[in-house]
C-alpha positions in Angstrom: 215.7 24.2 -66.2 219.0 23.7 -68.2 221.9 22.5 -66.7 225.2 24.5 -67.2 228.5 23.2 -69.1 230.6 21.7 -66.5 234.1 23.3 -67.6 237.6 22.3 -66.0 239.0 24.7 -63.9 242.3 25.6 -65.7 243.3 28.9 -63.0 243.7 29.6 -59.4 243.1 32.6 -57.7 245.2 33.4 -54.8 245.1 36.2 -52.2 248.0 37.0 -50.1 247.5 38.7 -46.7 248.1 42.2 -46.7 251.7 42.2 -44.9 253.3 39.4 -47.0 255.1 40.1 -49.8 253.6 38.9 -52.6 250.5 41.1 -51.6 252.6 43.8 -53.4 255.0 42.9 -56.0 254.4 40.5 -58.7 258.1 39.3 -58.7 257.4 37.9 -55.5 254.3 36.5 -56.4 256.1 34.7 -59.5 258.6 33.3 -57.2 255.8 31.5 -54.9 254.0 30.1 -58.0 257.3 28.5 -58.9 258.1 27.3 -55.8 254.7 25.7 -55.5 255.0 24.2 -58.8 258.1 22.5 -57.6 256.3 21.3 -54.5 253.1 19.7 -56.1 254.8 18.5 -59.7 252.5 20.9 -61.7 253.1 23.7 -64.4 252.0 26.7 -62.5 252.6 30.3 -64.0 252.1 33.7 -62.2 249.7 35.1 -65.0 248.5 38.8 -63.7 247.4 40.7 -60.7 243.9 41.2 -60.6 241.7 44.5 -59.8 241.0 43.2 -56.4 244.6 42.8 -55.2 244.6 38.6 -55.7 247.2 36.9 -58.2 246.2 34.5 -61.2 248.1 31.7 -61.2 247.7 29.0 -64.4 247.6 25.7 -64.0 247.5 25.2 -67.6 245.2 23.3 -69.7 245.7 19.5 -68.8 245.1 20.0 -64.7 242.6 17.1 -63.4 240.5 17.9 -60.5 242.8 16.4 -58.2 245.7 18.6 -59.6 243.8 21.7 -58.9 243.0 20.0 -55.6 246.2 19.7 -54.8 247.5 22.7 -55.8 245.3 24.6 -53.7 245.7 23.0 -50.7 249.3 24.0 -51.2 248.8 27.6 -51.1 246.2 26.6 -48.2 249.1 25.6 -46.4 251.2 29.1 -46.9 250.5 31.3 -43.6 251.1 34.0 -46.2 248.3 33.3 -48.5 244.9 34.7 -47.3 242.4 32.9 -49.8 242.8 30.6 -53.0 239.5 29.9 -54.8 239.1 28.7 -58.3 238.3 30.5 -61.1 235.3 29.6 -62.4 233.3 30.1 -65.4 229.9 31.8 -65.8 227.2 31.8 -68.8 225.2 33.8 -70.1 221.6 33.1 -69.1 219.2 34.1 -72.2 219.4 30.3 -73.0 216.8 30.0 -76.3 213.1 29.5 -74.7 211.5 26.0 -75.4 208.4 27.6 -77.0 208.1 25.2 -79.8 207.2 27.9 -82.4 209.9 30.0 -81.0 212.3 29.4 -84.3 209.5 31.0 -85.9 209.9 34.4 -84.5 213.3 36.3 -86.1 211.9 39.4 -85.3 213.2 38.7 -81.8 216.7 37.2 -82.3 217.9 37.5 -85.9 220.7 39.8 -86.2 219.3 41.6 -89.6 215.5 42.2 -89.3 215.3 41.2 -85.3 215.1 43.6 -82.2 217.8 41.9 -80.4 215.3 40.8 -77.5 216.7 37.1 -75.7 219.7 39.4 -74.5 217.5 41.6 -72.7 216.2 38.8 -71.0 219.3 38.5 -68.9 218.0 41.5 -67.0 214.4 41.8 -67.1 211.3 40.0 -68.5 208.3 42.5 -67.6 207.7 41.5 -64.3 205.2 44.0 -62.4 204.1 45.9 -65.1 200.8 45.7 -66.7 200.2 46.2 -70.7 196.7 47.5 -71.9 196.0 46.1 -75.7 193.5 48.7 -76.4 191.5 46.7 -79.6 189.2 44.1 -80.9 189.2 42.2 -76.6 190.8 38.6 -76.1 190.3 35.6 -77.7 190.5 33.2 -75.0 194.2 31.1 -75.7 196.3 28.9 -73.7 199.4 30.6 -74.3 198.3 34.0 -73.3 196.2 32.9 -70.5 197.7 33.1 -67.4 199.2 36.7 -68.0 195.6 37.9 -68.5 194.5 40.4 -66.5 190.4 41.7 -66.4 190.0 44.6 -68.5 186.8 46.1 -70.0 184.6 46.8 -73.1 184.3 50.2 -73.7 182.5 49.4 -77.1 178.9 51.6 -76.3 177.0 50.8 -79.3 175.8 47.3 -78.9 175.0 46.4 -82.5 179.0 47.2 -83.1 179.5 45.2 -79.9 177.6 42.1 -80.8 177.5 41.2 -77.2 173.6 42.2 -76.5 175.0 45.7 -74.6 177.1 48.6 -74.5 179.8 49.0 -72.2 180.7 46.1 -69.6 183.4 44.7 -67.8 183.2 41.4 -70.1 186.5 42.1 -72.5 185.7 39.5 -74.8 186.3 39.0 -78.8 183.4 38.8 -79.8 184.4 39.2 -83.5 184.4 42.2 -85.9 183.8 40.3 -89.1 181.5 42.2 -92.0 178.8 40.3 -94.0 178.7 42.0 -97.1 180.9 44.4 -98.6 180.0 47.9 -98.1 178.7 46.9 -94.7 180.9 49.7 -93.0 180.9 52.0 -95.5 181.8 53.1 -99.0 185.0 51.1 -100.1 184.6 48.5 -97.2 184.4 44.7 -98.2 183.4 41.8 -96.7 185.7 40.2 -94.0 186.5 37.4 -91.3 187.2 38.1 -88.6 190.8 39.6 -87.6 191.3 38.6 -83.3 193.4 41.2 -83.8 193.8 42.0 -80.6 195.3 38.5 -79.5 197.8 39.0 -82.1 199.4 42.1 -80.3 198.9 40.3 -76.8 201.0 37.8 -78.0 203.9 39.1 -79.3 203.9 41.4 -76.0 203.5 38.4 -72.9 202.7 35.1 -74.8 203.8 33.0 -71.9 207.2 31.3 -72.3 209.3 28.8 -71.5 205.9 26.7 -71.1 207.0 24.5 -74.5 204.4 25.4 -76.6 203.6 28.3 -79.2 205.8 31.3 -78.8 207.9 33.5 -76.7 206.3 37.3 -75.6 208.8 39.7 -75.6 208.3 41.2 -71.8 206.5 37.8 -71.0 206.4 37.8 -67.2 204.3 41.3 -67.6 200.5 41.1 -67.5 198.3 42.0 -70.7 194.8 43.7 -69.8 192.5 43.4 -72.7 190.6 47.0 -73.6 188.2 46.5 -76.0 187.2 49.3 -78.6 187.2 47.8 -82.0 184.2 45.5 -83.2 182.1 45.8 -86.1 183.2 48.4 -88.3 186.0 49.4 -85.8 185.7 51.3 -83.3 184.9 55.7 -82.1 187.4 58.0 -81.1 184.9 58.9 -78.1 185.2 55.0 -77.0 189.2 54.8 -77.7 189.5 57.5 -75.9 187.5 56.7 -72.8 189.2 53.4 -73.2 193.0 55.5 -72.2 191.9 57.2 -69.7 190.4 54.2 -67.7 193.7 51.8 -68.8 195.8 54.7 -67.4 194.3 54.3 -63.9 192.0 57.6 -64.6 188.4 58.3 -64.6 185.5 57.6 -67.0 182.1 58.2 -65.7 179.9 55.0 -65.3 182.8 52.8 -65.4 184.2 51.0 -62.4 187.9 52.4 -61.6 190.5 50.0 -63.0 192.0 47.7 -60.2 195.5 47.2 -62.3 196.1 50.4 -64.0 198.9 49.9 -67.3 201.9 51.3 -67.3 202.3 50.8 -71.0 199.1 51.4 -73.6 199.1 49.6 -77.1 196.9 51.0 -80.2 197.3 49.2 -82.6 194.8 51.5 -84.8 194.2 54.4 -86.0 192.3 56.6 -89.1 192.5 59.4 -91.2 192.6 62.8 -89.9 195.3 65.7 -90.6 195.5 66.8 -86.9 195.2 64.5 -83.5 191.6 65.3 -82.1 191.5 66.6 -79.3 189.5 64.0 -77.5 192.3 61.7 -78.2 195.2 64.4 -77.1 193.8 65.0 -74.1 193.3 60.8 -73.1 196.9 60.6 -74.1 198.2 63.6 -71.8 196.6 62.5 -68.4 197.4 58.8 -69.3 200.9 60.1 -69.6 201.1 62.0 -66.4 199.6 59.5 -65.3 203.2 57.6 -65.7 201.6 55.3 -68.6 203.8 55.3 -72.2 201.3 55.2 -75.1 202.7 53.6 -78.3 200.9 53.6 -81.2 201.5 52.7 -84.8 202.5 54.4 -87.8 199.4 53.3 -90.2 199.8 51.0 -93.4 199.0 53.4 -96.4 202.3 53.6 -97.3 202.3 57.4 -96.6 203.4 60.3 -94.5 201.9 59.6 -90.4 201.0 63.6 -90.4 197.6 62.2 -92.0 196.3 59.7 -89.2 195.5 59.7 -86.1 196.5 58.7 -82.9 199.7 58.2 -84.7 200.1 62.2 -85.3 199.4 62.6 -81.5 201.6 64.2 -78.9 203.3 62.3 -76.3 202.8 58.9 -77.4 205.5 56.9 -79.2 205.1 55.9 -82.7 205.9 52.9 -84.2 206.8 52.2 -88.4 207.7 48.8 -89.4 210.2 47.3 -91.0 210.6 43.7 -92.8 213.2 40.7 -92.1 216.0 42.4 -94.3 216.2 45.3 -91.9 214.2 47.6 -94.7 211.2 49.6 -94.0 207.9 47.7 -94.9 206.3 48.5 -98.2 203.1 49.1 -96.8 204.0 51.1 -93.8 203.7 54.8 -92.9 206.4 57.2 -92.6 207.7 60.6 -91.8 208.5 63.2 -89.5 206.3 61.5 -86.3 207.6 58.4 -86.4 210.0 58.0 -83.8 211.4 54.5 -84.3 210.9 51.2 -85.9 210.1 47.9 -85.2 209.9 44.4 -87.3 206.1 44.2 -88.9 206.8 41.7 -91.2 205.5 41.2 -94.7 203.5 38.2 -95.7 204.0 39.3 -99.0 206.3 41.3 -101.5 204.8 44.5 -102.6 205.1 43.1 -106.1 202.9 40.5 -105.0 199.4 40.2 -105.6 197.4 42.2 -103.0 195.8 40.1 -100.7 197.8 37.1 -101.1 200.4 35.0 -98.6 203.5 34.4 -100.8 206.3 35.1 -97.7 204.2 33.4 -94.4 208.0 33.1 -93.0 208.9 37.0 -92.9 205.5 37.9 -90.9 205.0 38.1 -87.1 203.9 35.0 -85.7 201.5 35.1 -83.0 198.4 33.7 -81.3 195.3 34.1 -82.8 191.9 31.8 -83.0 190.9 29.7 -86.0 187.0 30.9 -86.4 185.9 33.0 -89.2 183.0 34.7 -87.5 183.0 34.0 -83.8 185.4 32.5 -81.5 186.3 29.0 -82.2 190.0 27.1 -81.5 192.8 28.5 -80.4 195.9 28.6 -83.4 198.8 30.6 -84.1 199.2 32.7 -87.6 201.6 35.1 -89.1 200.3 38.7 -89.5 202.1 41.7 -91.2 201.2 45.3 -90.2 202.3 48.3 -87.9 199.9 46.9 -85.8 202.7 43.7 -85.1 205.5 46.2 -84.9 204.2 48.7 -82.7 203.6 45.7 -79.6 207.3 44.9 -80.1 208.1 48.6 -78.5 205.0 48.0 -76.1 207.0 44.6 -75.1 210.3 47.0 -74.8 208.7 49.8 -73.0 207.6 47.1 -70.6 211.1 45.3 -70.0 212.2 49.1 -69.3 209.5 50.0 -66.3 210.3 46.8 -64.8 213.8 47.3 -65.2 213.5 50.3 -63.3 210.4 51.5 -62.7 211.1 54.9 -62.0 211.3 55.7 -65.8 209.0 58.5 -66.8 207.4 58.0 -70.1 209.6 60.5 -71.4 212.4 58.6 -70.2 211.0 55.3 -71.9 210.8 57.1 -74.7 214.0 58.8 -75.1 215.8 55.7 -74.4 214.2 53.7 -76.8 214.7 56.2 -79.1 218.7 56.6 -78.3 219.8 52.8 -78.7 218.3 52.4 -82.2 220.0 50.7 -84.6 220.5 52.1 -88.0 218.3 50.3 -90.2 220.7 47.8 -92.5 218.1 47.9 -95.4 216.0 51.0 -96.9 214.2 53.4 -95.5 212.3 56.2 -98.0 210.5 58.8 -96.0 211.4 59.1 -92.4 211.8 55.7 -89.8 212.1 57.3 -86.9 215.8 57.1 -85.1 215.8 53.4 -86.7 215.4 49.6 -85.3 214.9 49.2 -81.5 217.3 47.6 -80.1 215.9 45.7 -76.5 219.2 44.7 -75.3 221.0 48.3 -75.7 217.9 49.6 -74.5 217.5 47.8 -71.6 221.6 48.2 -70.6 221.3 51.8 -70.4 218.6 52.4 -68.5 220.4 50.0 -66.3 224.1 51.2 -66.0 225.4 48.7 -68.2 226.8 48.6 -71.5 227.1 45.5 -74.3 230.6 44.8 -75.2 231.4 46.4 -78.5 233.6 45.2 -81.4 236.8 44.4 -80.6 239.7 44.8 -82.7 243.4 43.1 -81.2 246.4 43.0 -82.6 248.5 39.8 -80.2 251.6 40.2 -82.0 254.2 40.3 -80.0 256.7 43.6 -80.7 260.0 44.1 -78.3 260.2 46.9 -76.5 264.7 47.6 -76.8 265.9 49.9 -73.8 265.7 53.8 -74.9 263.4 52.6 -78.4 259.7 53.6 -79.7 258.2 50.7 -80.7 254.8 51.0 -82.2 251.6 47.8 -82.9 248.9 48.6 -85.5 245.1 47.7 -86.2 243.8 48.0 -89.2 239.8 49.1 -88.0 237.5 48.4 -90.9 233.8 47.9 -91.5 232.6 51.2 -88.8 230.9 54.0 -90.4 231.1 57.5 -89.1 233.5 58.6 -86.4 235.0 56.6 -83.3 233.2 56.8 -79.8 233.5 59.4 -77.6 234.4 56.6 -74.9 236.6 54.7 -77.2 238.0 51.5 -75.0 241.9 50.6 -75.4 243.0 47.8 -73.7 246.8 47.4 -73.2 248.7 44.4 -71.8 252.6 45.1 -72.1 255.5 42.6 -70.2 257.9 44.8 -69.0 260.2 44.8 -65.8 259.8 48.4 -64.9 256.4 49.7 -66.4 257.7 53.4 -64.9 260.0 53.4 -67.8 257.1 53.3 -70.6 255.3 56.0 -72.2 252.2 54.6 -74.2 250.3 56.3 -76.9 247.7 55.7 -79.1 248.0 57.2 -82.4 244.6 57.6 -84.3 244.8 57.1 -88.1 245.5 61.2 -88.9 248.4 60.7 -87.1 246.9 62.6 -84.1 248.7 61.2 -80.6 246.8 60.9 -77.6 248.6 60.1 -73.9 247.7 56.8 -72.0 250.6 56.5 -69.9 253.1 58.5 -68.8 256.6 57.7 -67.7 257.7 57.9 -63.6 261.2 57.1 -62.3 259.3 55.8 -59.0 257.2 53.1 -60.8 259.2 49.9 -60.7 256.1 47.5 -60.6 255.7 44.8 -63.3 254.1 45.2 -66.7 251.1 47.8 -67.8 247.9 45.7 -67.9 245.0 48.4 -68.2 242.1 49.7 -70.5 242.0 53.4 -71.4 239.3 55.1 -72.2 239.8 57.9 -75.0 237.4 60.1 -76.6 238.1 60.0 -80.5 235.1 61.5 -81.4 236.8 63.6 -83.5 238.5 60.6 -85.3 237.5 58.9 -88.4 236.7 55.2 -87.0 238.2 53.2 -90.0 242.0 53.2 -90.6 245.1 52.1 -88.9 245.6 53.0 -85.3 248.3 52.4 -83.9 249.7 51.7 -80.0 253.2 53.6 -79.7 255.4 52.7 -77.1 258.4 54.7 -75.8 261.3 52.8 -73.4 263.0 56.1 -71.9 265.6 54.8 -69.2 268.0 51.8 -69.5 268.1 48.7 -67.7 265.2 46.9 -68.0 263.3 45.5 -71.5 260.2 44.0 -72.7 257.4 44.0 -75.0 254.0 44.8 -76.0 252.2 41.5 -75.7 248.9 42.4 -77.1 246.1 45.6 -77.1 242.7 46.0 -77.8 240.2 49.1 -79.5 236.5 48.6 -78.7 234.1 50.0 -80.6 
């Protein structure tokens, strides 16, 4: 628990009753404030009228509690005023997690290489949904723990299981070190082992907020542990099994899953120039099934159209990208990706292979200390597609429990849509670029992130029977302006019906805001337009034209906004 600023209430907000007249017109509105003013001693100002009908009065910037006390129980007193409440100040609530390891993770939060998660937070945390790491089991760990759900091992050959068995409900690590090089194969050399497989569960639901380790990224879902990969990896008849049952579907011999996944992580993959189809068909009933598969790219450093499940239909998959924003020099790319995520890199690729030279620009996550089998529990940094790909497992998850009527395709598509561009290099193909959780998360939820804001609060006077104009110089945008480009206007004037208000886009090309209306004699234009200037080159000098067109009453443009 954090307890929030305590701020001085600098502003009143005061509702008259719907027959009095400072329910209507701002001058009369001004006139109460002043008369108030003069009854309490304090330097109250009529400042707007809000949306709802009520009137902002300012009590300025030095009011004590008892001043705002008092002032309130003055418009208390009016028979004319309906309410007067303060108004008070709210906070955002995606305070920084106490994990202690959390300054470690800047693929969450940093603004460069990072996925923008802690805003997402706000809104949803993963709650309800349950995440299948289909991959070497669980190592048992303290910060994954109590988001553990049973799974299964669907490992069938029990010398690659190193459990005594086949298949069995027991999802346990239980190591996929190699002896001796060649062990697995031509090329393969000897190895500890990886606990890959906790690695990925942290990242997605490490608990957090539990000061200690690290944050997960949807870390009030639950992580079921599907285990495939042992020693020497794992069969495409046993990964695939392994779908279908994490999808709620059925494998014969295997007990039906109690808490089928909404969201499937493989983090693996081989070589193979089409998807088999014992993994195509897994992916399509998990998937009308209603469970998102994300899988990840592969770290050859070449196109995805040569491995496999990453070259599979209807699954989503992941390429990573390091702490600059760039893709990584290891992973895959091409035409099937279909976005990025941060993977890290422990190393430069001019670095030695094999070596840990950049520890800091991996993903740190919880993993066990023992070579062979399972000993304690520890933390390490990892760099791979294998890390990126449970970042968009994490998002997919924040999304479903968001709003958990998204279809796959839905997950998929707005994942996919609120990408950023990535700000390094990308040679190849990255997909649509960077997730992005918090834009993610906003639309599938109705809302949007404020943009950047450009203002101009010079004042300009508005003359009777002039056109006055204010400019904004927009700079650092690439590409054109939004299609729902936000204007905000605030303009003092005594008779708003004698303004016509433009914007003027940097072409020169004018576009109506307001018009004017003899039959308008309210108080000052205080509004946001929305414009689509699609068509518009974003950087350049707009500018907000004013026309007074009658005589008799003056004013000024106070100040106006663009968001981008």
């Amino acid at each position: 628990m954090r307890a929030l600023p305590s701020a001085p209430v600098e502003k009143v907000i005061v509702t008259y009753k719907a027959q009095a007249a400072e329910a209507g017109s701002n001058a009369a509105a001004k006139t109460d404030t002043a008369e108030k003013a003069a009854k309490t001693g304090e330097k109250l100002s009529f400042e707007r009228r809000l949306s709802g009908g009520g009137a902002l009065v300012d009590l300025g910037d030095s009011a004590s509690p008892q001043d705002v006390n008092e002032v309130m129980a003055a418009f208390r007193a009016d028979p004319s005023v309906a309410t007067v409440e303060p108004d008070v100040r709210a906070y955002a609530m995606a305070v920084t997690p106490n994990d202690t390891d959390y300054a470690k993770q800047w693929d969450l939060f940093e603004a460069t290489g990072g996925m923008n998660v802690p805003t997402a937070w706000d809104k949803t945390t993963g709650s309800g949904v349950t995440v299948a790491v289909i991959d070497t089991g669980y190592a048992a760990h303290s910060d994954l723990a109590s988001n553990v759900v049973a799974g299964y091992d669907f490992i069938s050959t029990a010398a690659d299981a190193r459990d005594g068995n086949g298949r069995d409900a027991d999802s346990k690590d239980e190591g996929d070190w190699n002896a001796t090089a060649g062990e697995c194969g031509t090329g393969s050399t000897a190895s500890s082992s990886s606990w890959h497989g906790t690695h990925v569960a942290g990242t997605i639901a490490a608990v957090t907020n539990n000061t200690k380790g690290i944050a997960g990224i949807a870390y009030n879902a639950k992580i079921q542990p599907v285990r495939v990969l042992g020693k020497c990896g794992g069969s495409s008849s046993d990964i695939a099994d392994a779908i279908t049952w994490a999808s709620g579907g059925t494998v014969p011999g295997v007990p039906a899953n109690p808490t089928p996944a909404k969201v499937i992580n493989l983090s693996l993959g081989g070589a193979s120039a089409s998807c088999p189809s014992v993994y195509q068909t897994a992916i399509n009933g998990a998937v009308q099934r209603g469970t998102t598969v994300v899988v990840a790219a592969g770290n050859s450093n070449a196109n995805t159209s040569g491995f496999t499940p990453a070259n599979c239909s209807n699954v989503i998959t992941v390429a990573s990208t390091n702490r600059a924003g760039s893709r990584s020099y290891y992973s895959n790319f091409g035409a099937n990706v279909d976005v990025s995520a941060p993977g890290g890199e422990t190393r430069n690729a001019t670095d030695t292979p094999g070596t840990v030279t950049t520890p800091e620009n991996a993903i740190y996550s919880t993993l066990n200390s023992g070579t062979t089998v399972q000993s304690t529990e520890n933390y390490k940094p990892y760099q791979g597609t294998s890390m990126a790909a449970p970042h968009i497992a994490g998002l997919a998850a924040l999304l479903k429990s968001a709003k958990s009527t998204l279809t796959p395709a839905d997950i998929e598509t707005a994942i996919k849509n609120n990408a950023r561009p990535l700000p390094g290099t990308c040679t190849g193909g990255c997909g649509t670029g960077i997730a992005d959780a918090a834009k993610t998360v906003d639309a599938v939820t109705g809302t949007t992130q404020p943009g950047t804001v450009f203002t101009n609060s010079t004042d300009v006077t508005i003359a009777d029977n002039a056109t006055v104009s204010s400019s904004i110089a927009v700079t650092g945008r690439t590409g054109n302006a939004p299609a729902a480009l936000k204007v905000g206007v605030d303009i003092k004037h005594t008779w708003r019906g004698d303004l016509v208000v433009d914007l003027v886009a940097p072409d020169g090309t004018v576009r109506n805001l307001k018009a004017s209306s003899s039959s308008d004699s309210a108080d000052n234009v205080l509004a946001t337009y929305t414009v689509d200037a699609s068509s518009e080159v974003a950087n350049g000098t707009w500018k907000l034209q004013v026309r007074d067109v009658a005589t008799g009453d003056t004013g000024y443009i106070d100040s106006w906004s663009l968001t981008f």
